[in-house]
TITIFI-476909 format. One line per 4 residues: number of its first residue (from 1); their letters; for each residue z, x, y of C-alpha. Coordinates in steps of 0.02 Angstrom, whole numbers, plus 32768, in hexadecimal, padded with zeros to 4 digits. Each point is the difference from the previous one (the first is absolute). Example, Ala and Ser with C-alpha at 12.3 -4.5 7.8 and 13.67 -1.06 7.14 Angstrom:
<pts>
1	as	8186/8267/7F1F | 7FDF/8045/80AC
</pts>
This chain:
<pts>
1	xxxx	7560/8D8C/2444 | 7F40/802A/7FD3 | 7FDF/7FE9/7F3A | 7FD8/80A5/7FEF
5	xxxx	809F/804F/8068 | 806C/7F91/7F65 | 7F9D/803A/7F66 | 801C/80BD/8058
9	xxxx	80AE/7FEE/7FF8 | 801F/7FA7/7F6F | 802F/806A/7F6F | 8029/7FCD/7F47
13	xxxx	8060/8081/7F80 | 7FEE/7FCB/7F4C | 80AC/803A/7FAA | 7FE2/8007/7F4A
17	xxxx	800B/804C/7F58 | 806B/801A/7F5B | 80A5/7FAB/800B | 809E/8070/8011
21	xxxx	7FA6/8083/806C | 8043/7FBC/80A8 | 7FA7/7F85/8057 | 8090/7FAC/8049
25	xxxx	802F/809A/805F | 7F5E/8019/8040 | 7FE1/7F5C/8039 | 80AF/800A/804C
29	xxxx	7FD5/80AD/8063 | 7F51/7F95/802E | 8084/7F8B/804F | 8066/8070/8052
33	xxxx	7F4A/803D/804C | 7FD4/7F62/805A | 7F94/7FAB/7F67 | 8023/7F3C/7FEE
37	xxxx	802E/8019/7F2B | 7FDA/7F9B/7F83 | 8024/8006/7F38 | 7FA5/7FC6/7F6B
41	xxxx	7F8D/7F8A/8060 | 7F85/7FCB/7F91 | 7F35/8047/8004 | 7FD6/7F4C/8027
45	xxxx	8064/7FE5/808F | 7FD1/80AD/805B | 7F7A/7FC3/806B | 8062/7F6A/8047
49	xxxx	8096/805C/8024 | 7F9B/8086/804F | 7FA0/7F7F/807A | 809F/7FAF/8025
53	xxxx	805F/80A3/8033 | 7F5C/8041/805B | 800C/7F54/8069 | 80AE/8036/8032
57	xxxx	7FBB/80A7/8045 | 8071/8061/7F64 | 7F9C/80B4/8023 | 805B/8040/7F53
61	xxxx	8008/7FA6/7F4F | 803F/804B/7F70 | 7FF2/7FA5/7F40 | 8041/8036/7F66
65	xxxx	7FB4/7FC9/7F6B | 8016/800F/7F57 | 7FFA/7FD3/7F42 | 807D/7F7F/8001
69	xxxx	7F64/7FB0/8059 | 7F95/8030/7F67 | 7F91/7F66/7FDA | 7FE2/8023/80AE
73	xxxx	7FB3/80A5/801A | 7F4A/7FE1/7FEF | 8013/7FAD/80A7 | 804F/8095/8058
77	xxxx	7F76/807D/800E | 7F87/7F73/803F | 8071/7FC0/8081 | 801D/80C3/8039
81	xxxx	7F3C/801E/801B | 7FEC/7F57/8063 | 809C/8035/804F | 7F8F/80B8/803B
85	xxxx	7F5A/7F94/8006 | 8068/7F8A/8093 | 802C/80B9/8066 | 80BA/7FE9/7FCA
89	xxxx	8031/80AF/7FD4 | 804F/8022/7F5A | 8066/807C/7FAF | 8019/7FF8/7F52
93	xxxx	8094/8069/7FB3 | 8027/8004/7F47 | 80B1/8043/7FD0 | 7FFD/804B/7F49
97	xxxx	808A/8076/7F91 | 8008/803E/7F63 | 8013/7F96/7F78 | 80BE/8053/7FC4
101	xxxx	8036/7FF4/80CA | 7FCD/7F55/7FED | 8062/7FCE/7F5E | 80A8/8064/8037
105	xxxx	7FED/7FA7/80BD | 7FF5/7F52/7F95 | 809C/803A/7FA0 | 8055/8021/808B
109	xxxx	7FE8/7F7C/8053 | 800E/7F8C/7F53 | 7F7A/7F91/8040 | 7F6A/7FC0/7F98
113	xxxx	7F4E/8042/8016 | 7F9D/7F53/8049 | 7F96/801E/7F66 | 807C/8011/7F83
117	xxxx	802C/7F7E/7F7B | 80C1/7FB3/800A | 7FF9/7FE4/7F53 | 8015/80C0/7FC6
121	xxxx	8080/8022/7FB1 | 8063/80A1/8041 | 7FC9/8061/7F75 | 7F45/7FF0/804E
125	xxxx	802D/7FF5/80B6 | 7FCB/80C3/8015 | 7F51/7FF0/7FA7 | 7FE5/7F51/8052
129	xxxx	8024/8051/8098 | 7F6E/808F/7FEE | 7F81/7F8A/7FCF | 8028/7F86/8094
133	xxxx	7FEB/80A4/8077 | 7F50/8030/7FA8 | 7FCB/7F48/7FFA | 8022/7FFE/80BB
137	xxxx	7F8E/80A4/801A | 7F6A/7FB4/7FAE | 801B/7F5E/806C | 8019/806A/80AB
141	xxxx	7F75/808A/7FE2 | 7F7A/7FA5/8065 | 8075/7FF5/809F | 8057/80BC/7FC2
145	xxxx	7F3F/8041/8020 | 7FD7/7FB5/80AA | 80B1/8027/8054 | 8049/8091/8044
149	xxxx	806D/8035/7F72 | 80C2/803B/8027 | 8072/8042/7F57 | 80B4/7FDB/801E
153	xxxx	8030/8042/7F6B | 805D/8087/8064 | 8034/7FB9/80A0 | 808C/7FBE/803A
157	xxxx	7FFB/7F69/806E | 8018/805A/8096 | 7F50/806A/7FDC | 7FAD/7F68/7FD0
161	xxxx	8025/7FAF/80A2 | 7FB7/809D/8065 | 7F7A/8019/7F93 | 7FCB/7F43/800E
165	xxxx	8005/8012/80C3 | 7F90/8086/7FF1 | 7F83/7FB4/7F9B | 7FD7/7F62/8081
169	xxxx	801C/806A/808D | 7F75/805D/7FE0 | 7F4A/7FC7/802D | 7FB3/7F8E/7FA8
173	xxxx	7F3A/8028/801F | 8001/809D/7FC9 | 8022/805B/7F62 | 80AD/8051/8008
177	xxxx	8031/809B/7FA1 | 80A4/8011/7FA9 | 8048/80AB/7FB8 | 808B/7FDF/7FA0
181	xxxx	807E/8097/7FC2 | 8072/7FE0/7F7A | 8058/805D/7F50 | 7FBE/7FF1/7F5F
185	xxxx	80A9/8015/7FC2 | 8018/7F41/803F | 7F61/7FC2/7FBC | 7F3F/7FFA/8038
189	xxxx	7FF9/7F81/8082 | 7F8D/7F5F/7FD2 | 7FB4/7FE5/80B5 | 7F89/80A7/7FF3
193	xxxx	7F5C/7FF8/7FFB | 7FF8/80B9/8009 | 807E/8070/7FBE | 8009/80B1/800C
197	xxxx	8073/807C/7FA2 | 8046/809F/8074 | 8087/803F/7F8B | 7F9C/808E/7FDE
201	xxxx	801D/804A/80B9 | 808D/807C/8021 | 8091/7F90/7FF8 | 8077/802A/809D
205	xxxx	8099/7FC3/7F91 | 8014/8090/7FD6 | 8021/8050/807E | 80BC/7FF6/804A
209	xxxx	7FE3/7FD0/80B1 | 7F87/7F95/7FE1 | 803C/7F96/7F77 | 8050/7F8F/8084
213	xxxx	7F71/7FD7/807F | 7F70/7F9E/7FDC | 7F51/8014/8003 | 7FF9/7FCB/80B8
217	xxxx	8074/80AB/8038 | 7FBD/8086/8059 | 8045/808A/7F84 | 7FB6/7F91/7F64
221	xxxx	7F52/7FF0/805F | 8005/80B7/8035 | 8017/8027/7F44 | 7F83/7F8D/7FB5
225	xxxx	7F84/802D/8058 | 8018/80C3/7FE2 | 7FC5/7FDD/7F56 | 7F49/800D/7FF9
229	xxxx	7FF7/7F70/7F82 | 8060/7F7E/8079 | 7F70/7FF7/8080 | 7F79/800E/7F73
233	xxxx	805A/7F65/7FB7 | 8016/7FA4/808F | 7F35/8025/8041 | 7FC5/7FC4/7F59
237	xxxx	806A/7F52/8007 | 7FC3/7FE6/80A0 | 7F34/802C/7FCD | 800F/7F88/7F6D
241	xxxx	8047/7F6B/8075 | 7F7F/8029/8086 | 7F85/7FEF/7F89 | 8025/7F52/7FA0
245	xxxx	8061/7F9F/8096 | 7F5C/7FC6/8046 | 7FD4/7FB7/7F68 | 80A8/7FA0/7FF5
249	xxxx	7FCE/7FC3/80BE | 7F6D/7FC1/7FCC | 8055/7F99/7F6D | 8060/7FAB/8085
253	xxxx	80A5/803F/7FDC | 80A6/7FE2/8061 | 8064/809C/7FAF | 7FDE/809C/7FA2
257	xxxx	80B2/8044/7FBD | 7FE7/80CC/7FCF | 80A2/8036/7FB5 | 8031/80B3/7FF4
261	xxxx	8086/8029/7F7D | 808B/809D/7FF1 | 808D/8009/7F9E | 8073/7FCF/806E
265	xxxx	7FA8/7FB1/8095 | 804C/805B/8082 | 7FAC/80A5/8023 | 7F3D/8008/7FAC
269	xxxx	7FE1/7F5F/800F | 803E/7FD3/80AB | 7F95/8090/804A | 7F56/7FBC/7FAF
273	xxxx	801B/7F4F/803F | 8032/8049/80A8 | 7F77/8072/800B | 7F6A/7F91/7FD7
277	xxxx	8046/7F61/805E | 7FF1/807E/8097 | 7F39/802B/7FCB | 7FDB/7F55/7FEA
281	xxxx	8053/7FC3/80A2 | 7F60/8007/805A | 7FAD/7F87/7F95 | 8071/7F64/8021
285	xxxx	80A6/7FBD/7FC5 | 804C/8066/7F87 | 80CF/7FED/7FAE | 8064/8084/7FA2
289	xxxx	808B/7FB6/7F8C | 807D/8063/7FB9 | 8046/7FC8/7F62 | 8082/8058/7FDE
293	xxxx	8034/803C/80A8 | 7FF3/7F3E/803F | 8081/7FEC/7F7A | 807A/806E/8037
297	xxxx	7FFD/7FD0/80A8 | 8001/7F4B/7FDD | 80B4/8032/7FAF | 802A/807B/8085
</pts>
């Protein structure tokens, strides 16, 4: 097989981020996709293993990596460019949640934070905790700023899983646009880069019938966009994106995450994201997450 045939199949996903947000399940849903898996291999040894796997004709590699690998981490953004510099492509992904989702998953779980000091007495434990968490943010921020950024602080494993398939599934080469519904009521979610508030549209609710359905119905659609302001809304979302996403193409980004909030993240919400994912089709790949309505039918 040509050199250059290899280097076009060959694919490495960089699984990393603050610990406790889930990257064992999505390096296990990488598995289930076909991805030869690897955890916690150190920065150093990236290269090698890559070259050895890419000698065995392994089209898919997935690594996760994180700060139990601290001293480390310098190395991992270098090997990661030679990595892009060789043709291999790469995919980072960096899993983050909010700091109390964090500490209660840890309590749950009653295992100790890689950072965190044994010697704590349980008295501190809590406090040692949150400092290990922040202390881990200031370490990860260079990686959290060049990945494609996924908060898991509301998911449950089966959305992870899906949402993670989504993410490498999509092309690589091109900037892809993600619009992201979800409830303020459950918190604003980390992975924005743009975030838009629509609670001030008519809020179908409150309306019997509608309560039920979704913002993807053809009685909640027919409704929404009976309100003059829906549409106005909707155009001026759309105008602002138009008018800054070449600028984020040029910057050589992977992902641009708008977020459009409601109350409860099934009517308002829903409708926006649906709406300008179909305007921005045209322009090339393009996901809608639903938060909150992912949730439900993860359970369902």
């Amino acid at each position: 097989m040509p050199v250059e045939e290899r280097n076009a199949l060959h694919e490495v996903v960089l699984i990393t981020g603050i610990s406790g947000s889930g990257k064992s399940v999505a390096l296990h849903a990488l598995e289930d996709a076909g991805y030869f898996c690897v955890d916690n291999l150190p920065p150093e040894l990236i290269e090698s293993f890559v070259a050895l796997e890419h000698s065995r004709f392994t089209p898919r590699v997935a690594i996760a990596a994180d700060v139990r690998s601290a001293r480390s981490l310098p190395h991992l953004l270098p090997a990661m460019a030679k990595l892009r510099d060789g043709g291999v492509t790469v995919r980072s992904v960096f899993l983050d949640a909010s700091t109390d989702t964090l500490v209660r998953r840890f309590s749950e779980t009653r295992r100790r934070h890689p950072l965190s000091d044994a010697r704590h007495d349980r008295d501190d434990a809590h406090r040692a905790l949150i400092e290990a968490i922040e202390l881990e943010r200031e370490l990860l921020s260079d990686l959290r700023q060049t990945s494609t950024v996924v908060d898991t602080s509301e998911l449950r494993p089966a959305q992870l899983r899906s949402w993670i398939k989504n993410v490498v599934q999509a092309p690589a080469a091109k900037l892809t646009l993600v619009f992201e519904s979800f409830a303020f009521k459950h918190g604003v979610p980390l992975d924005a880069d743009y975030m838009f508030d629509v609670r001030v549209l008519p809020n179908p609710y409150y309306i019997r019938e509608l309560r039920p359905q979704t913002g993807r119905d053809a009685d909640v659609i027919d409704y929404l966009e009976a309100q003059p302001e829906v549409p106005e809304m909707v155009a001026q979302i759309e105008a602002f994106i138009r008018r800054w996403l070449p600028a984020f193409e040029q910057d050589q980004r992977s992902y641009l995450t708008v977020a459009i909030g409601c109350t409860g993240g099934q009517h308002r919400s829903v409708y926006c994201v649906e709406q300008l994912a179909k305007r921005f089709t045209a322009r090339g790949t393009t996901l809608t997450r639903h938060r909150e309505l992912d949730a439900r039918d993860a359970t369902a």
